[in-house]
C-alpha positions as CSV (number, residue, x, y, z in Angstrom):
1,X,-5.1,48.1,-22.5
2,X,-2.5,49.2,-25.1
3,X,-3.9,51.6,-27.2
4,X,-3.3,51.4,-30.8
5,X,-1.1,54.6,-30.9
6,X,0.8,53.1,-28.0
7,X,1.7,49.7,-30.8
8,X,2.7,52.0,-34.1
9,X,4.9,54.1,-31.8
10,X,6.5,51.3,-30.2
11,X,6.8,49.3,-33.6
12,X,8.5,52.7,-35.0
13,X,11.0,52.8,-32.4
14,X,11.7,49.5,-32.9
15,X,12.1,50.0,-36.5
16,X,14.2,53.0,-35.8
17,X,16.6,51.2,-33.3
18,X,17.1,48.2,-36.1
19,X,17.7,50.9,-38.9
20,X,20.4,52.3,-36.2
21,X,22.4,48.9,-36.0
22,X,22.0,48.4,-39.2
23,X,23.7,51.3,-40.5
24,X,26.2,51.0,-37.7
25,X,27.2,47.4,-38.9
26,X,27.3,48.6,-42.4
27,X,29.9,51.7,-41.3
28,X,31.3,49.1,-39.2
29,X,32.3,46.9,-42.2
30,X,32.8,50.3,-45.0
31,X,35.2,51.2,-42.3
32,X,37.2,47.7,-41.9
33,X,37.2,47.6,-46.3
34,X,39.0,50.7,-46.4
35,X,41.6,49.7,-44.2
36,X,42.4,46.9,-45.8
37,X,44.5,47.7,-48.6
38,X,46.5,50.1,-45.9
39,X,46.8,47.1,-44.0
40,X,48.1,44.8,-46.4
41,X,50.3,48.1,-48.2
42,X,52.0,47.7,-44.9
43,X,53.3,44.0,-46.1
44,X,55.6,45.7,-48.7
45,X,58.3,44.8,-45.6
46,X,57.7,41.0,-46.5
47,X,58.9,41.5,-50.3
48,X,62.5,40.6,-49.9
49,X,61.2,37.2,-48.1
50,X,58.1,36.3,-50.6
51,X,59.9,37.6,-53.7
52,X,60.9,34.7,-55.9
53,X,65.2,33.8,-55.7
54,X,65.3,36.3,-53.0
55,X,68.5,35.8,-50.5
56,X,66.4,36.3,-47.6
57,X,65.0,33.2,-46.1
58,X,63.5,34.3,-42.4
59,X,61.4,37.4,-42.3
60,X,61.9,40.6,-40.4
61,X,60.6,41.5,-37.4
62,X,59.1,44.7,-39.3
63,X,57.4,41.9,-42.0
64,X,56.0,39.8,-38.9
65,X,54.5,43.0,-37.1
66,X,52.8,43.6,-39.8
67,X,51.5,40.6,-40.8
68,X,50.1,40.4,-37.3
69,X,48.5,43.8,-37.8
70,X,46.2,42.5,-40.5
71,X,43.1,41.4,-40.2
72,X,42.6,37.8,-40.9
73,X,39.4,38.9,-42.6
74,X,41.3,41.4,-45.1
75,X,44.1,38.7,-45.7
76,X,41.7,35.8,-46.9
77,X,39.4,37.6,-48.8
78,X,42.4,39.3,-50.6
79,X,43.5,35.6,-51.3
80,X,39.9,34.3,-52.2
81,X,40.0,36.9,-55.1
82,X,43.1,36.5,-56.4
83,X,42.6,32.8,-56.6
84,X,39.9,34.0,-58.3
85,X,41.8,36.3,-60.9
86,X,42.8,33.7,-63.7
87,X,39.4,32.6,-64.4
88,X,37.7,36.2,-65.0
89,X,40.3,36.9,-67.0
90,X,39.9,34.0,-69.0
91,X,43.3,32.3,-68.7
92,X,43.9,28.6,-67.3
93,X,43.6,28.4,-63.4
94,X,47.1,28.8,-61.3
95,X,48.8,26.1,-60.2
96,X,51.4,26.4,-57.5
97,X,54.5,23.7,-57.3
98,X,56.0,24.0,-53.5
């Protein structure tokens, strides 16, 4: 049989391990949020085709690299917040004409 000392110290390894992937997925994901805003610094090559009355109407090659460099998680959850800007700062919600 399985002595009792045999159970903690297998329960604590197992504990152990999960703390491991734990902290691992949390690094994982502190590592990807500071990346972000590097990432999405690099889309200052998109400005002369997002910019409003701007003459240029296709985007670079440079702006399309790097908008294929960021991570689709970085790019959505910037947009998520800034959608979410106007109403914690108390002014009427955006509304966007195309």
């Amino acid at each position: 049989m399985v002595s009792l000392k045999s159970l903690v110290s297998l329960g604590s390894q197992s504990a152990l391990l999960v703390m491991v992937v734990a902290a691992a997925v949390l690094r994982s994901q502190t590592a990807d949020a500071q990346s972000c805003p590097t990432e999405l610094t690099s889309l200052n090559v998109c400005a002369p085709f997002v910019v409003r009355g701007a003459a240029v109407s296709n985007p670079s090659l440079d702006c399309c690299n790097a908008l294929q460099s960021v991570h689709h998680d970085c790019l959505c959850s910037t947009l998520r917040i800034a959608s979410q800007l106007p109403s914690q700062c108390n002014i009427p919600p955006l509304t966007c004409a195309s």
